[in-house]
C-alpha angles and dihedrals in degrees: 000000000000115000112234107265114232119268108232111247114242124204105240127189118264119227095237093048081063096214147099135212093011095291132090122254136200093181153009090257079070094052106114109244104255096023120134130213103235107178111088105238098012089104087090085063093058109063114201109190109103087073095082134103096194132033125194126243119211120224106204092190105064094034123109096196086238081144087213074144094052088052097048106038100109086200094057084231097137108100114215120190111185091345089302121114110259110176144297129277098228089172075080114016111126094189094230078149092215084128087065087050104050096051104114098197109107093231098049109245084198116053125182117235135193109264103248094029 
């Protein structure tokens, strides 16, 4: 039986030098491609947002707080308050617009806009 061979050490970025890949980054547009976020809970530092084309808007008056949105929303950027809809984070907000989707009422209660307008 062959021993495990080691597994070369890689530098990764600490959370409090606030930086990845060696360089520092304002934003998510600076990310490398192919870069990784390697610190565990240093995803909140990097908002992605600004990523997105469309963004959802949020009709409070035909919505029944069922958070089918909330569930769904692979980002966590819906916002509840006492299991009522509160708001998106759009710091992080990707507009995959599966929020929009997934909204069950007839007349969404979630529709997707393009970003800008």
């Amino acid at each position: 039986m062959e021993s495990p061979q080691a597994v070369p050490e890689h530098r990764s970025a600490s959370r409090s030098e606030g930086h990845l890949c060696g360089a520092k980054l304002k934003n998510a547009k600076e990310m490398p491609i192919g870069s990784a976020i390697t610190t565990p809970g240093s995803a909140a530092e990097y908002k992605t947002g600004s990523w997105r084309n469309y963004r959802p808007i949020h009709d409070k008056a035909k919505c029944t707080n069922c958070l089918f949105c909330w569930l769904y929303c692979p980002e966590g950027c819906v916002k509840v308050k006492d299991g009522k809809f509160v708001e998106f984070d759009y710091d992080y907000c990707k507009g995959c617009g599966i929020c929009a989707e997934e909204c069950p009422v007839k007349e969404k209660a979630i529709k997707m806009v393009e970003e800008g307008k």
